[in-house]
C-alpha positions as CSV (number, residue, x, y, z in Angstrom):
1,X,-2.4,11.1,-63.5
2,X,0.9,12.9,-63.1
3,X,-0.7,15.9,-61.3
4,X,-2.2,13.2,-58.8
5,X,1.1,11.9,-58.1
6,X,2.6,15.9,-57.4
7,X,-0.8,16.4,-55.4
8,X,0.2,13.3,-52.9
9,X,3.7,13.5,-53.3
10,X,3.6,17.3,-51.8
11,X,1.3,16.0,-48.9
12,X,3.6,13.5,-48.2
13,X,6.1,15.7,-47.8
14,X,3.8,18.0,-45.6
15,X,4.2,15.4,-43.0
16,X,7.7,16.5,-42.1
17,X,7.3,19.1,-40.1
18,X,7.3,19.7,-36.2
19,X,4.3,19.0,-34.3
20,X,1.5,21.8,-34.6
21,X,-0.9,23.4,-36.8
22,X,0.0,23.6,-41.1
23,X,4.1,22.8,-41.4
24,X,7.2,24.6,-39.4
25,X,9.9,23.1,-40.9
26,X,12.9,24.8,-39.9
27,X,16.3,25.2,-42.0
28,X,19.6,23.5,-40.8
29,X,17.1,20.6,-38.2
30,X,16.3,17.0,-38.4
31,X,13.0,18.1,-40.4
32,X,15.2,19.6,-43.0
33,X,17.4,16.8,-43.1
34,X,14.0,14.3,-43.4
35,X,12.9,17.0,-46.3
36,X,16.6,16.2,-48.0
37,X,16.2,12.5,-47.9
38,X,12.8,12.5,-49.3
39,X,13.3,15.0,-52.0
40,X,16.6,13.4,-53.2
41,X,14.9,9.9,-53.3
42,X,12.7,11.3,-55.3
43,X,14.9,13.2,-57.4
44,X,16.9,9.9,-58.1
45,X,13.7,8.1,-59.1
46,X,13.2,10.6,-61.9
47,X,16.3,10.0,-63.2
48,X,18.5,12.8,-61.7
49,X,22.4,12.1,-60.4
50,X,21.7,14.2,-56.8
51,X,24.0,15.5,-54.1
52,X,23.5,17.9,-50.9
53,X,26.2,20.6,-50.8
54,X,27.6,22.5,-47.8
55,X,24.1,24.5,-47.2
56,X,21.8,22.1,-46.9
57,X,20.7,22.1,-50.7
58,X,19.5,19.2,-52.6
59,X,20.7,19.4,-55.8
60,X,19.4,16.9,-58.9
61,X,21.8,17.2,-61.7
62,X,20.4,16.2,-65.6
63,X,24.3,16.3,-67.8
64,X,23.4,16.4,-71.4
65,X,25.9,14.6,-74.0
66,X,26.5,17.6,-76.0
67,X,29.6,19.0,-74.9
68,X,28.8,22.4,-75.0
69,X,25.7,22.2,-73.5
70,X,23.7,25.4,-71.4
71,X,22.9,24.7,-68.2
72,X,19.0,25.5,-67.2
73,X,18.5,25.8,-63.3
74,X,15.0,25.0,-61.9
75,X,14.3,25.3,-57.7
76,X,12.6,26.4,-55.2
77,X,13.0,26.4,-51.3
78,X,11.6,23.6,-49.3
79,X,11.9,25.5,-46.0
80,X,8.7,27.4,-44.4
81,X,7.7,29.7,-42.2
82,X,5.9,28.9,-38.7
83,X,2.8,27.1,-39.3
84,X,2.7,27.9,-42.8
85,X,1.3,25.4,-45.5
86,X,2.6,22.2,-47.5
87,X,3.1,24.7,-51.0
88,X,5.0,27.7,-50.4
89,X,8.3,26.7,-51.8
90,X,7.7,22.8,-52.2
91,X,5.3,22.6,-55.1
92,X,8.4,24.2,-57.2
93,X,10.9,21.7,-56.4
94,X,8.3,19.0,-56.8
95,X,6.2,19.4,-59.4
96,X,9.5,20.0,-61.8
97,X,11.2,16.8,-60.7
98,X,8.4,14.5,-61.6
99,X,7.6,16.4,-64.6
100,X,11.2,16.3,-65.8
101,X,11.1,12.8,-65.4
102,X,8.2,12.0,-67.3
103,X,10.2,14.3,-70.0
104,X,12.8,11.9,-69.9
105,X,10.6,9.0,-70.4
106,X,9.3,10.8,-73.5
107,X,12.3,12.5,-75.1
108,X,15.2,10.5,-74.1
109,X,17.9,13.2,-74.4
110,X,18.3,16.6,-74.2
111,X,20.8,19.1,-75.7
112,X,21.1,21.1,-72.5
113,X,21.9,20.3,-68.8
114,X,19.6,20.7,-66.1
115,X,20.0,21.2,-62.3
116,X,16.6,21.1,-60.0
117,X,17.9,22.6,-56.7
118,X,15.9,22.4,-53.7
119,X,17.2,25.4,-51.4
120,X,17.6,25.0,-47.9
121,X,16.8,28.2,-46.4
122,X,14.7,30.7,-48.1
123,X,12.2,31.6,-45.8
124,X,14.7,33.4,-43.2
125,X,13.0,32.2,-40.1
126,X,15.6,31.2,-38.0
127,X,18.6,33.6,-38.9
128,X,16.1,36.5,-39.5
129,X,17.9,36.6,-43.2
130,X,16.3,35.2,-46.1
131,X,18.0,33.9,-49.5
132,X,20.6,31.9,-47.4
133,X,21.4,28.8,-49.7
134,X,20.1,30.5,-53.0
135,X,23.2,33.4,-52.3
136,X,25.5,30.1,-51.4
137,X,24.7,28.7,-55.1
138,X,25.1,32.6,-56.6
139,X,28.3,33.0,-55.0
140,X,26.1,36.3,-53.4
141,X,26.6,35.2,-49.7
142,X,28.4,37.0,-47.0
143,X,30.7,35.2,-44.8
144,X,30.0,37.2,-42.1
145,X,26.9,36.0,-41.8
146,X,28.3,33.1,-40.4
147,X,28.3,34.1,-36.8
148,X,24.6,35.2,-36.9
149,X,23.3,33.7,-33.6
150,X,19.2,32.6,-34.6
151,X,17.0,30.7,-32.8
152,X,18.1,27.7,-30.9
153,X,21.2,29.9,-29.7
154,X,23.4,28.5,-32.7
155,X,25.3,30.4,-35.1
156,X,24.9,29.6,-38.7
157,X,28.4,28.3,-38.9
158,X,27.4,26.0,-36.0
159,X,24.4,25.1,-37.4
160,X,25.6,24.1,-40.9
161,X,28.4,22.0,-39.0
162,X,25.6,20.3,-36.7
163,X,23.9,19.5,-40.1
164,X,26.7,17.8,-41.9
165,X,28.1,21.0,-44.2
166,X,31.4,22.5,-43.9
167,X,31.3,26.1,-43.4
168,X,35.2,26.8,-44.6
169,X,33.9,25.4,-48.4
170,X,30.4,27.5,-49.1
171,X,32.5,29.2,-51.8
172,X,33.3,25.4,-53.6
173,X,29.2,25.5,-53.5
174,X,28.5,28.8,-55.8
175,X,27.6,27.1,-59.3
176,X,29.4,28.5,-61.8
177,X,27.8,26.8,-65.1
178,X,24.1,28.8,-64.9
179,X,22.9,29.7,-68.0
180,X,19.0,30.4,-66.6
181,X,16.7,30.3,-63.8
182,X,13.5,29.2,-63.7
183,X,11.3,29.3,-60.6
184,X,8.0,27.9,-60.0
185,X,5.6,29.3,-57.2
186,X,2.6,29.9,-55.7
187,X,1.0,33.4,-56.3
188,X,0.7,34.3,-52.6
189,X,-2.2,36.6,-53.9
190,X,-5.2,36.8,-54.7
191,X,-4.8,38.1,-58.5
192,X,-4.6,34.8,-60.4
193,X,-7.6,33.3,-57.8
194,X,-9.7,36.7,-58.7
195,X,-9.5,36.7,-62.4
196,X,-10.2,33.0,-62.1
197,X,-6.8,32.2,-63.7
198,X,-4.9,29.1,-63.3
199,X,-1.0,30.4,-63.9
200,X,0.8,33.8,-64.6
201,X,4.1,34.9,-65.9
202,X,6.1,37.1,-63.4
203,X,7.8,40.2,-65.2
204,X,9.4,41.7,-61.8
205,X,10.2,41.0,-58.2
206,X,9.1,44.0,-55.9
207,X,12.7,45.1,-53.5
208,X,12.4,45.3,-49.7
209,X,14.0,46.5,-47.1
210,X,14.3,45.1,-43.6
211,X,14.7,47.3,-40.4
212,X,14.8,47.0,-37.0
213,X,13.8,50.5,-34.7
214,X,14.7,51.0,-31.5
215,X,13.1,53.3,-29.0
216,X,15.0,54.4,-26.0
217,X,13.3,55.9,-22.9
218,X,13.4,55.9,-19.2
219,X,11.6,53.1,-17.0
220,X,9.2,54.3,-13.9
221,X,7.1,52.8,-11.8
222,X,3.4,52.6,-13.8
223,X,1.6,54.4,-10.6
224,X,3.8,57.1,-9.5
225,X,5.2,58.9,-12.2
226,X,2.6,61.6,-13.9
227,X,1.6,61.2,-17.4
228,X,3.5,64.6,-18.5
229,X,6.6,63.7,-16.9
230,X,7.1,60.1,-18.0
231,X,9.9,59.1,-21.2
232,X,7.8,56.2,-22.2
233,X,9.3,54.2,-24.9
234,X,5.8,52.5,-26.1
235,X,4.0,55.5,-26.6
236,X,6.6,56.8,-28.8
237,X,6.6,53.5,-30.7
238,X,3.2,53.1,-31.0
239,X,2.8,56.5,-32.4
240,X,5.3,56.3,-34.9
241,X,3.5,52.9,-36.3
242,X,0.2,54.4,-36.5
243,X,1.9,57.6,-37.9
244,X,3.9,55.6,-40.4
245,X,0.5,53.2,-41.3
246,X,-0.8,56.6,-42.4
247,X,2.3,57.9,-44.5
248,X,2.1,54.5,-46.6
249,X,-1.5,54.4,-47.4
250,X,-1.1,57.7,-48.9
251,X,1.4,56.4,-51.9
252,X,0.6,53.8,-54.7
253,X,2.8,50.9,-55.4
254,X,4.3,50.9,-52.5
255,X,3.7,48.3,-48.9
256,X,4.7,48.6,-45.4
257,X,4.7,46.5,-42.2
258,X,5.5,46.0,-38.8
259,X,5.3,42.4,-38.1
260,X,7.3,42.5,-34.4
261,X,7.2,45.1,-31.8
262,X,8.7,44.4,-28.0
263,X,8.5,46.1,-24.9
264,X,11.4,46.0,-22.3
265,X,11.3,45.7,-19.3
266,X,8.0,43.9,-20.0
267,X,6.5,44.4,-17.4
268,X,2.9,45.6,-16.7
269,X,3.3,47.6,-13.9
270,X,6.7,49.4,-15.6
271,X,7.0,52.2,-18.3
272,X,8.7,50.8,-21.2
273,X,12.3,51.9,-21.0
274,X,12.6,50.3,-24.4
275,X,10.6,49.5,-27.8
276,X,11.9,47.2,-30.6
277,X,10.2,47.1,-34.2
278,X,10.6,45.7,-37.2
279,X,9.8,47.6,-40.5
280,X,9.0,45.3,-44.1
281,X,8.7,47.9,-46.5
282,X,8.2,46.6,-50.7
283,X,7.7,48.3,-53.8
284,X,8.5,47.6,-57.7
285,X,10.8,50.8,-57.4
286,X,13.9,51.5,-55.6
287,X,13.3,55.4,-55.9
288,X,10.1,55.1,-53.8
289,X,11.8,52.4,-51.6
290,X,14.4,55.0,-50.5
291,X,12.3,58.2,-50.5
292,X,9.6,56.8,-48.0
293,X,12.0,55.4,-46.0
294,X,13.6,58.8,-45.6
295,X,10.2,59.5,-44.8
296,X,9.7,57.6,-42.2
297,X,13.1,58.4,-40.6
298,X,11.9,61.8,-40.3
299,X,9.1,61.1,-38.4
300,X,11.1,59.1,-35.8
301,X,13.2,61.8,-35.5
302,X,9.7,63.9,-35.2
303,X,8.2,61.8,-32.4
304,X,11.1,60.9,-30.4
305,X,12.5,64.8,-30.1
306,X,8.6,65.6,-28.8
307,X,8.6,62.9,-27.0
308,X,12.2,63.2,-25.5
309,X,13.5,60.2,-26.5
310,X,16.4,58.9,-28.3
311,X,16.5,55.8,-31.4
312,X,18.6,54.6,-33.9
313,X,17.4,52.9,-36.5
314,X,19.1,49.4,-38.6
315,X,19.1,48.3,-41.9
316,X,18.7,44.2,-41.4
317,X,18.6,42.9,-45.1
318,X,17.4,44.4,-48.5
319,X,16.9,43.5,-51.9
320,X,16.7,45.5,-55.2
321,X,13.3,45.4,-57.5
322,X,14.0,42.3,-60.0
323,X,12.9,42.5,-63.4
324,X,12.6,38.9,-65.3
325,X,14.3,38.3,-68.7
326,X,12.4,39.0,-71.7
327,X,13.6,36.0,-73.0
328,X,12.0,33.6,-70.9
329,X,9.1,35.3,-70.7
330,X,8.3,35.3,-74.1
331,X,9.0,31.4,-74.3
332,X,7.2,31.1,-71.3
333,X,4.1,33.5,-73.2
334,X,4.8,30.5,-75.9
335,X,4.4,27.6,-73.7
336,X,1.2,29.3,-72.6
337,X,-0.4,29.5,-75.8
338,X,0.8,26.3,-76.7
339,X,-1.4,24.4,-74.0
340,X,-4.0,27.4,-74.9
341,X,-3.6,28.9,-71.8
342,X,-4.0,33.1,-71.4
343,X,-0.4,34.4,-70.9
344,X,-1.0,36.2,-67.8
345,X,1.6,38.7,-67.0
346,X,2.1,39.2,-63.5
347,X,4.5,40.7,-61.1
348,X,5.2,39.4,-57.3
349,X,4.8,41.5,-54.2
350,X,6.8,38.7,-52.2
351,X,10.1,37.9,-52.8
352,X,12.1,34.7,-54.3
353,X,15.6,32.9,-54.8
354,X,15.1,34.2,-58.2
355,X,15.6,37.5,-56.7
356,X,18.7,36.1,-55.7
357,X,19.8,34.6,-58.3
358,X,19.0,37.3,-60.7
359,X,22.2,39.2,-59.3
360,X,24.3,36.4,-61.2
361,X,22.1,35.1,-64.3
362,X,19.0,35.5,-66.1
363,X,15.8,34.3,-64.3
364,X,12.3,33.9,-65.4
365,X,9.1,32.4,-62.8
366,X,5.4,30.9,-62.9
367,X,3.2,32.0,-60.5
368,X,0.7,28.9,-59.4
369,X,-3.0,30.0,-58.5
370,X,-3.5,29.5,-54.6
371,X,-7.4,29.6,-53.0
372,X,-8.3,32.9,-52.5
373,X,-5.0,33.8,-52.6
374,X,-4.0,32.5,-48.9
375,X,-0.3,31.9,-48.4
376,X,2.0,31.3,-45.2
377,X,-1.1,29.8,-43.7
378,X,-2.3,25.9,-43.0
379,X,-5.5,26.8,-45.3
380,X,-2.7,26.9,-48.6
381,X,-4.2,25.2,-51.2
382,X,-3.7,24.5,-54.9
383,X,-6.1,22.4,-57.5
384,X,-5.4,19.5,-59.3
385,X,-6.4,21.4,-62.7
386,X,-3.9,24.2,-61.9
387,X,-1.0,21.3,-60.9
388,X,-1.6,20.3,-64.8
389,X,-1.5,23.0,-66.3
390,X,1.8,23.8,-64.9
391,X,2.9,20.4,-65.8
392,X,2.0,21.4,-69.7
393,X,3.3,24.6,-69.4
394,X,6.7,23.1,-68.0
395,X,6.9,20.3,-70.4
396,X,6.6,22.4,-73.5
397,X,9.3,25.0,-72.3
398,X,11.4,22.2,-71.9
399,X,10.7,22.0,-75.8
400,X,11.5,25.1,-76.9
401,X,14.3,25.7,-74.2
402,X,17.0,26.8,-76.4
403,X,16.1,26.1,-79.3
C-alpha cells in the first residue's frame, strides 16, 4: 500500500537526526547532508532527474516533452526544530515524491514540468531566520545575511561552504521557470483533529513579526542595595511580559509570544543589569500586526520610564499575511470532492515556504491532520488513512493540473 511505504519511508528518515529525544536535525550539518542523500535516492527512484543547489536543497526535476510546458513546484523543508518530530516538513517532500512516481507509472507523460524541492532550511533554528533556502529558490534572499553568525560560531556563508555550496552563486539558484506552488503540511493544530477531519485547504498564511527587547539597568549586589533604590533589568522585563500577555488576550485574531528571555550578569546573587526577549507576534492582518505592536512599544516605554531604565527594541524578521490563489484552491476543492472528501477550508497560524514563495508566484497548500493537533514535539503523529487520502487528493490534482 503506497501510504505504507510514505508511513515507513518518513520513519526512516526520522532516524537522521542527532542523538536525543524526537529529531534535531540541523540545517547546513552532516544530518542534513544524510537527509540529502536519502531524499535524492529516493527522488531518483521515482523517476525524477535530481540535483542539490548552492543552499542545501534537493531538487527532483520531472521535464515534460511539450515545449511550452508550465512548470508546477511541490516542496517542503526537511529541516526541524529541536527535538521536534519525524512530520513537520518531511511528510510534504515525501509523500509527493512517491505519489508522483506512482503517477508516472500510471500516466506515462505529462504536459507540464514538475520540480519537488526539498528545502534546506525552513525551520530557522540555527541562524534565528527562517525561509533561508525557500528565499534562495525565490530570488527573495538577502545577501547580507550571509555573515549571520548562528550556532556552532559559523556564519551562513561559512556554513554553506563547509557543506559543499558556493555562496558567490545563490543568485544562479533562484528558479526562474515557476508557474505554481504547492505545499503539503501538517496542520500544527488541532482544527482538522477536532472536527475529525482528515485534510483542509489553506486560504491564507497568518504574517509575523520577530523582535528581540532589550532591557538596560544597573547591576548591584542582591543583599545590599534596597528594593526602592535598585534599576533592576528583570523586574522591568518581567513586567512588561506579563503586561503585554494581558494586552494580547484582549484582541481577536491576533497571537503573541515570548519564547526566550535572558538575564545578564546571570548571576543569582546580582541584579540583572540586562534583560533580553524575544517577541513572536501573528495575525491574518497586517493592520493589527502593526497597531499592537505600537502597542506594545508604548508600554515598554511605560515601564522602563517608571522603572528608570532604558531599551531599544529590534525588528529580527517579518513576513506579510499570505493569501492562497483562488485558483488552486478551487482545483484543490475539486480534487477533494473527487475522492468525496469535505473541502475543508482552512487558514494556517504557522508559517511556510509558501509564504515565501508567494512573494514570486502563485501558491496553494494542504493541511495534513496531526493527533490532537501536536506539532514541534516527539509525540507528532499522522494516520495511515490521512496519508491516503492525501495521496488521492494529490493524484487527482495532478489530473486536472492545467487543464
Amino acid at each position: 500500500m503506497l501510504e505504507e511505504k510514505i508511513y515507513n519511508t518518513l520513519d526512516k528518515l526520522g532516524e537522521t537526526t542527532i542523538e536525543g529525544e524526537g529529531v534535531t536535525r540541523i540545517s547546513f550539518t552532516k544530518e542534513h547532508k544524510m537527509a540529502n542523500k536519502f531524499i535524492g535516492d529516493l527522488m531518483k527512484e521515482n523517476g525524477l532527474e535530481v540535483r542539490e543547489d548552492n543552499a542545501g536543497n534537493m531538487i527532483g526535476e520531472y521535464f515534460s516533452k511539450n515545449k511550452n510546458a508550465k512548470t508546477l513546484v511541490i516542496g517542503s523543508h526537511e529541516d526541524s526544530v529541536k527535538n521536534g518530530g519525524k512530520y513537520d516538513g518531511p511528510l510534504g517532500i515525501i509523500l509527493p515524491i512517491i505519489s508522483f512516481g506512482e503517477y508516472l507509472k500510471e500516466e506515462k507523460e505529462l504536459p507540464y514540468n514538475v520540480k519537488i524541492i526539498s528545502f534546506g532550511d525552513e525551520e530557522g533554528i540555527r541562524f534565528a531566520m527562517p525561509f533561508i533556502s525557500s528565499s534562495i529558490i525565490a530570488g527573495t534572499f538577502d545577501y547580507e545575511n550571509l555573515n549571520r553568525v548562528g550556532i556552532y560560531n559559523k556564519t551562513l556563508g561559512e556554513a554553506l561552504k563547509d557543506f559543499g555550496g558556493d555562496p558567490t552563486r545563490l543568485n544562479e539558484d533562484k528558479i526562474d521557470d515557476i508557474s505554481d506552488f504547492l505545499e503539503i503540511h501538517i496542520e500544527q493544530g488541532p482544527i482538522l483533529f477536532n472536527e475529525n477531519t482528515s485534510l483542509g485547504i489553506v486560504n491564507a498564511i497568518q504574517g509575523f513579526k520577530r523582535y528581540e527587547v532589550n532591557i538596560f539597568g544597573e547591576a548591584g549586589h542582591s543583599g545590599t542595595i534596597p528594593m526602592d533604590m535598585r534599576y533592576d533589568a528583570g523586574v522591568g522585563a518581567s513586567e512588561i511580559v506579563y503586561k503585554l500577555n494581558k494586552i494580547i488576550r484582549k484582541k481577536e485574531k491576533i497571537v503573541a509570544t515570548v519564547g526566550k528571555m535572558k538575564f545578564l550578569p546571570g548571576s543569582e546573587n546580582v541584579i540583572p543589569s540586562k534583560a533580553t526577549f524575544s517577541i513572536d507576534i501573528r495575525s491574518l492582518s497586517e493592520e493589527l500586526l502593526v497597531s499592537s505592536m505600537e502597542e506594545i512599544e508604548k508600554l515598554i516605554q511605560d515601564v522602563c520610564k517608571k522603572l528608570e531604565l532604558t531599551y531599544n527594541l529590534k525588528i529580527k524578521t517579518e513576513n506579510k499575511p499570505t493569501l492562497c490563489n483562488e485558483n488552486i484552491i478551487s482545483k484543490l476543492k475539486d480534487s477533494f470532492i473527487e475522492n468525496e472528501l469535505h473541502p475543508r477550508i482552512i487558514s494556517s497560524g504557522a508559517g511556510h515556504d509558501a509564504q515565501e514563495m508567494s512573494k514570486v508566484t502563485n501558491i496553494g497548500m494542504i493541511f495534513v491532520r496531526c493527533e490532537k493537533g501536536i506539532s514541534h514535539n516527539p509525540k507528532e503523529s499522522v494516520s495511515l488513512k490521512d496519508i491516503n487520502d492525501c495521496v488521492k487528493v494529490l493524484k487527482s490534482f495532478f489530473c486536472k493540473y492545467f487543464k
